[in-house]
C-alpha positions in Angstrom: 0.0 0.0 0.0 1.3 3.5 -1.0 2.1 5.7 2.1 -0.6 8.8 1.6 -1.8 10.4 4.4 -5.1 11.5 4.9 -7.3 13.7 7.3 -8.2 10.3 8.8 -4.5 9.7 10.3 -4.1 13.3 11.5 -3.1 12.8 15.6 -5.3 15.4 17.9 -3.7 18.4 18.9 -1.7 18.3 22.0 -3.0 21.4 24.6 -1.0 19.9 27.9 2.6 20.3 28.0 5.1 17.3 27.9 6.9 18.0 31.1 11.0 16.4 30.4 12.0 13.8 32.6 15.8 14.4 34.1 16.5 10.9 34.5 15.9 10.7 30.5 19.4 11.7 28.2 19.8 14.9 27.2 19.5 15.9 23.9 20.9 18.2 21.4 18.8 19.3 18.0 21.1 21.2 15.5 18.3 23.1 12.9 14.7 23.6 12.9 13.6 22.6 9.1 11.8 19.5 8.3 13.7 16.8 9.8 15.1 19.1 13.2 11.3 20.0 13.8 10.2 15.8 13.3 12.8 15.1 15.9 12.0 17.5 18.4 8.2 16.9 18.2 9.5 12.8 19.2 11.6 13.8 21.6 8.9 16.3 23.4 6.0 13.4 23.3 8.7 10.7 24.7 9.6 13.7 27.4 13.4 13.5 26.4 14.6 17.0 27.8 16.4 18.6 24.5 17.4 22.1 23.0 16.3 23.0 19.1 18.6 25.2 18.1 17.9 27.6 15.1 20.4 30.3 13.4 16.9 31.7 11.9 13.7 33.1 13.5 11.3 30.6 11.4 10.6 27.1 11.6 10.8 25.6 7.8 14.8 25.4 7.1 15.4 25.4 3.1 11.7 26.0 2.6 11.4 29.6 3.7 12.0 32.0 0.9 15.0 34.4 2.0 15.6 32.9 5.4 16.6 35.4 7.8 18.7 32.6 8.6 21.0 33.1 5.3 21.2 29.5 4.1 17.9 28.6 2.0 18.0 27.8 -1.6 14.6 28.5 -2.1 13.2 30.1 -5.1 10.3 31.7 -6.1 8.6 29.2 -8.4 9.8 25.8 -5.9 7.6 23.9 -5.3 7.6 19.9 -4.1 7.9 17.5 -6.4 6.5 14.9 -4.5 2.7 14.7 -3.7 1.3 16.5 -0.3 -0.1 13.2 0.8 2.6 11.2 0.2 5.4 14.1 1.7 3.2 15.3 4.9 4.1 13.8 8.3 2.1 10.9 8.8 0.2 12.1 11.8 -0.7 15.6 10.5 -1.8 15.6 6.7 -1.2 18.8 4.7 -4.3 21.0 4.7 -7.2 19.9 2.0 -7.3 23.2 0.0 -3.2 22.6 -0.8 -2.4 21.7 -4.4 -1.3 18.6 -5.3 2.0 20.1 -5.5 2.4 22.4 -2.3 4.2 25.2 -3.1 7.4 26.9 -1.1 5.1 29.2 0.9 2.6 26.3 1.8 5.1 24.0 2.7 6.9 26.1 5.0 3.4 27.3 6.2 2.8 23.7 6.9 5.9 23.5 9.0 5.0 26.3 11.1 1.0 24.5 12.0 2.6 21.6 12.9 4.9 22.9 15.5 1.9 24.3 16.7 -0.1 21.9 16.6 1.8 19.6 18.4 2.9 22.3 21.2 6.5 22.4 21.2 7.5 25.4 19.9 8.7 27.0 23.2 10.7 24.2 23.0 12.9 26.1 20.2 15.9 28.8 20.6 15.7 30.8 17.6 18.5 33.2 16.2 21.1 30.5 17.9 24.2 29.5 15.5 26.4 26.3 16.7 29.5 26.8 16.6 31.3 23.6 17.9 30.4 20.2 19.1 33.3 18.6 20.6 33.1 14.9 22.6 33.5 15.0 26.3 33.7 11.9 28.5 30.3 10.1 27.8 28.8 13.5 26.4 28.5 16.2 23.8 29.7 20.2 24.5 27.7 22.1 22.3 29.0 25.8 22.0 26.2 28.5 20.5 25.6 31.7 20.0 23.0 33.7 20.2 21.0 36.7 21.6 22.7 36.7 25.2 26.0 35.8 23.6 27.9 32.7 23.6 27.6 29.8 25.8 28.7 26.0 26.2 26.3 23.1 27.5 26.9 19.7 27.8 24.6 17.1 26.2 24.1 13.2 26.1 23.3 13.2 22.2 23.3 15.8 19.3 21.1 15.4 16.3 23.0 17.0 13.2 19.6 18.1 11.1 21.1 21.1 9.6 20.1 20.0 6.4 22.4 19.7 2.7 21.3 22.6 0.5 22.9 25.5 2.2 26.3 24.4 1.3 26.6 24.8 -3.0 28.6 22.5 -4.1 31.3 23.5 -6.7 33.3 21.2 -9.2 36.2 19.9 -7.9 38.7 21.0 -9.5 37.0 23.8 -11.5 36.1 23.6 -15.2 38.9 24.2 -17.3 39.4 27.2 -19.7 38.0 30.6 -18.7 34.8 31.9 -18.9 34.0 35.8 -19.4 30.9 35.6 -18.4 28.9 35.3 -14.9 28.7 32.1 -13.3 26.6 31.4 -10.2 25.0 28.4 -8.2 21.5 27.4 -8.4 21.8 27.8 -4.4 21.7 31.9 -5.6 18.9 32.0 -8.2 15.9 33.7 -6.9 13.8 34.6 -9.3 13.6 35.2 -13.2 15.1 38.5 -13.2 18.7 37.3 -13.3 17.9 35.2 -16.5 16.3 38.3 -18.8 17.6 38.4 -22.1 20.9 36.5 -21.2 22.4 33.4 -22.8 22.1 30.4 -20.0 23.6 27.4 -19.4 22.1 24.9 -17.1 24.8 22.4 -16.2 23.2 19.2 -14.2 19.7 17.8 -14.5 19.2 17.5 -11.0 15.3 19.0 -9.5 16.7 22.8 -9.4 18.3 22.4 -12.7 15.1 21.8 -14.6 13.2 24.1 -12.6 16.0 26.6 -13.6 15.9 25.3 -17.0 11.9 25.8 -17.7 12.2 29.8 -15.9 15.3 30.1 -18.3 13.2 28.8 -21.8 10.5 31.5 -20.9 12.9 34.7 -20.1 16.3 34.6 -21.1 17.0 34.9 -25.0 18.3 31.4 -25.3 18.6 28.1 -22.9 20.6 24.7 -22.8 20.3 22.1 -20.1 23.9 20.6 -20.4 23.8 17.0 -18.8 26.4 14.2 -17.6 24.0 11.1 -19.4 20.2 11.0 -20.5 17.2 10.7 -18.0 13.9 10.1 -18.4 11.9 13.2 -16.8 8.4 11.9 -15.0 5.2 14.0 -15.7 4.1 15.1 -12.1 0.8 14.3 -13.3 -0.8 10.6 -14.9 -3.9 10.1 -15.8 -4.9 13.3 -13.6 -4.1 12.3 -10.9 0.1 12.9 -9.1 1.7 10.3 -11.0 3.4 9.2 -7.2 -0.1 8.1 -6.2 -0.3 5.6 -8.7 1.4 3.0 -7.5 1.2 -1.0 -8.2 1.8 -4.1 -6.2 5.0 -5.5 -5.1 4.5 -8.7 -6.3 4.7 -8.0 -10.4 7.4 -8.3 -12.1 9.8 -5.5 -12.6 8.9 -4.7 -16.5 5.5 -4.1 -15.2 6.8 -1.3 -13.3 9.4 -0.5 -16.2 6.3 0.0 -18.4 4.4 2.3 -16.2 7.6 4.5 -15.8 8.2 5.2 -19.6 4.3 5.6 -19.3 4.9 8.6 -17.6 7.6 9.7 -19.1 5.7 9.7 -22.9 2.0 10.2 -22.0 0.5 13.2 -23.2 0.5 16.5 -21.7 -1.9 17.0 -18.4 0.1 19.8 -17.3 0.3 23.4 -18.2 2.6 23.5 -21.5 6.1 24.2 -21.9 9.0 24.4 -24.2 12.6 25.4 -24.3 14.7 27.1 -27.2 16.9 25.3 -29.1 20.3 27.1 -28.8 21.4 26.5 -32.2 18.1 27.4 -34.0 15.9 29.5 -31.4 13.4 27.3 -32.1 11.0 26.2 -29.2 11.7 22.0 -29.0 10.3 19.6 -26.5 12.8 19.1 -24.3 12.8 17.4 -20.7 12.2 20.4 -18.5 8.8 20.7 -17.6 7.6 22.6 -14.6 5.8 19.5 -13.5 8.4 17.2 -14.5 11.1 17.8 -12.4 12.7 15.3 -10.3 12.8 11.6 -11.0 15.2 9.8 -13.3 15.7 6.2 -14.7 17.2 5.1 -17.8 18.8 6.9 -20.2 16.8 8.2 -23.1 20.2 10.1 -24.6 22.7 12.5 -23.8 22.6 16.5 -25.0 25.3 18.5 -24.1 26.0 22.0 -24.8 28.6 23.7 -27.0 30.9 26.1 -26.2 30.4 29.4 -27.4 32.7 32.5 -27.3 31.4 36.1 -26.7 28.2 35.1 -25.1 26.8 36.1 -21.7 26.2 32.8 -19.9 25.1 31.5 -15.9 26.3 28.1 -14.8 24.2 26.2 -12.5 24.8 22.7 -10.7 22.2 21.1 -8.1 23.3 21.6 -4.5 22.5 18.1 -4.1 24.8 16.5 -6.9 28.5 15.6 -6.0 29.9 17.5 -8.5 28.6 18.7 -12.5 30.1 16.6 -14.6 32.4 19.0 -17.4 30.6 19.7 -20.7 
C-alpha cells in the first residue's frame, strides 16, 4: 500500500505540555527545518529533555524563501515534487485546500502549523548559530551563539539536522578554460530576473536544474540544459491524478513497473505547457524540463550537451545536491 496520508491519520492536537523527565538523556537538535522540527516533536512526546537550536527566527529550514537565517536555496517558483499526501508527516496531513504540489510558501506554512499543533515550539531557541560540538567523557559540549551571547552546554546526544542545500557545491577542481561571463549556483537563483535576455547554461539535471531550466526557456534569450547522461523526466501528473499516487503491487514483475515509468515519461500532456529554445536554432523544441516534470530519473533516453560558445553572456548552475557537475 502507497504511504498517503489522509485527514483520517491526522493525531489530535496536543494542549498539555510534555513536562522532560531528568532521568531521561539529554538531547541536542542542531536546525529547525523539516527533519530538526520531526525530531523534536519525538523527543517532546517521549519527554526526552532537548534544546532546538535555530540560526533563523522561522521554523521551515530550506523552505522559507529568503531565510533570515542566510542559508535557503529556495526560489520563487519551488515547489515539491513529491505529492502533499505522500510528503506530509504521517500524523498531521497537509491541509485539504493545498495543491497537489504544495508550493514553497505552503510547505513552510505547513511546518509552522505543525509545530503548533503539536505544542513544542517553546521548546525552540531561535536566532542560535552552533559553533562547535566537541566529545567530552560520555557527552557532547555544544558551543552556540545567540541573543545573550555565547555559551557551552553539555549534552548526552546531538542530532545533526542542519540539512544539505545551504552548502553549494562546486566542481572539484573547476572547469577548465576561462569563462568571461557570470557564473553562479542554483543555491543563488531567486527569481527570473537574473535570466532576462541573457544566454544560460544549465549544467546538471538535478530538480533545481530543470526548474532553472523551464524559468530560463520563458525569459532569457536562449537556454541549454547541459547533462552528464540521459534521463527520463516523469510528468508530475498521470492520468490526472500525481503520478506518485499511482502505484502497483509488489509482487509484479519489474517490467511491469518498467512499463508504467516510460508511461509517464511519454504520455501526453496533463500539465500546463512548456517548451525550451533550441540554442542553435531558437526554435522552441520539447525538451525534458517541464515545470511539473522535475525530479525523478531512470534510464537513459540520450545525452545533450552544450557547445561552447565565445562572446556570449552565460550562468552556470549545478544542483546543491549533486556531487559534483560533470564537465561539458
Amino acid at each position: 500500500m502507497s504511504y498517503l496520508v489522509k485527514e483520517k491519520h491526522r493525531a489530535p492536537a496536543r494542549r498539555t505540555p510534555v513536562a522532560p523527565d531528568p532521568a531521561l538523556p539529554r538531547t541536542c537538535v542542531i536546525g529547525a527545518g523539516s527533519s530538526g522540527i520531526a525530531a523534536a516533536k519525538a523527543l517532546y512526546e517521549a519527554a526526552i529533555p532537548f534544546e532546538c537550536y535555530e540560526a533563523g527566527t522561522v521554523v521551515g529550514g530550506n523552505w522559507v524563501y529568503d531565510n533570515p537565517n542566510g542559508r535557503s536555496a529556495c526560489y520563487d517558483t519551488l515547489e515539491i515534487n513529491t505529492s502533499c499526501p505522500r510528503m506530509a508527516f504521517s500524523d498531521f496531513p497537509m491541509p485539504a485546500d493545498y495543491p497537489p504540489y504544495a508550493m514553497h510558501h505552503q510547505v513552510a506554512a505547513y511546518f509552522a502549523a505543525y509545530v503548533e499543533h503539536f505544542g513544542f515550539g517553546d521548546r525552540i531557541t531561535f536566532s542560535t548559530t552552533v559553533d562547535h560540538v566537541a566529545r567530552s567523557g560520555n557527552g557532547w559540549l555544544v558551543t552556540v551563539t545567540g541573543p545573550d551571547g555565547q555559551r557551552t552546554e553539555e549534552f548526552d546526544a546531538v542530532i545533526v539536522a542542519n540539512g544539505h542545500h545551504w552548502d553549494a557545491r562546486w566542481p572539484e577542481p573547476a572547469y577548465p578554460g576561462t569563462f568571461a561571463g557570470e557564473q553562479i549556483h542554483a543555491h543563488d537563483y531567486r527569481t527570473a530576473d537574473q535570466l532576462a535576455g541573457r544566454d544560460v547554461v544549465v549544467v546538471g539535471s538535478g530538480n533545481s536544474a530543470l526548474d532553472i531550466s523551464v524559468v530560463a526557456a520563458e525569459h532569457a534569450r536562449t537556454a541549454t540544459l547541459s547533462q552528464r547522461r540521459g534521463q527520463w523526466v516523469l510528468r508530475k501528473f498521470l492520468l490526472g491524478k500525481p503520478s506518485d499516487q499511482i502505484s502497483l503491487p509488489a509482487w509484479l514483475p519489474w517490467w511491469v513497473t518498467a512499463a508504467r515509468l516510460r508511461l509517464g515519461a511519454f504520455s501526453p500532456a496533463t500539465s500546463p505547457s512548456w517548451d525550451c529554445r533550441s540554442r542553435r536554432t531558437g526554435r522552441a523544441s520539447r525538451t525534458p524540463c517541464s515545470p511539473r516534470a522535475s525530479g525523478t530519473r531512470s534510464s537513459p533516453a540520450g545525452s545533450r550537451r552544450s557547445r561552447q560558445s565565445s562572446g556570449s553572456t552565460a550562468i552556470g548552475w549545478c544542483s546543491s545536491t549533486a556531487p559534483a557537475c560533470p564537465p561539458t
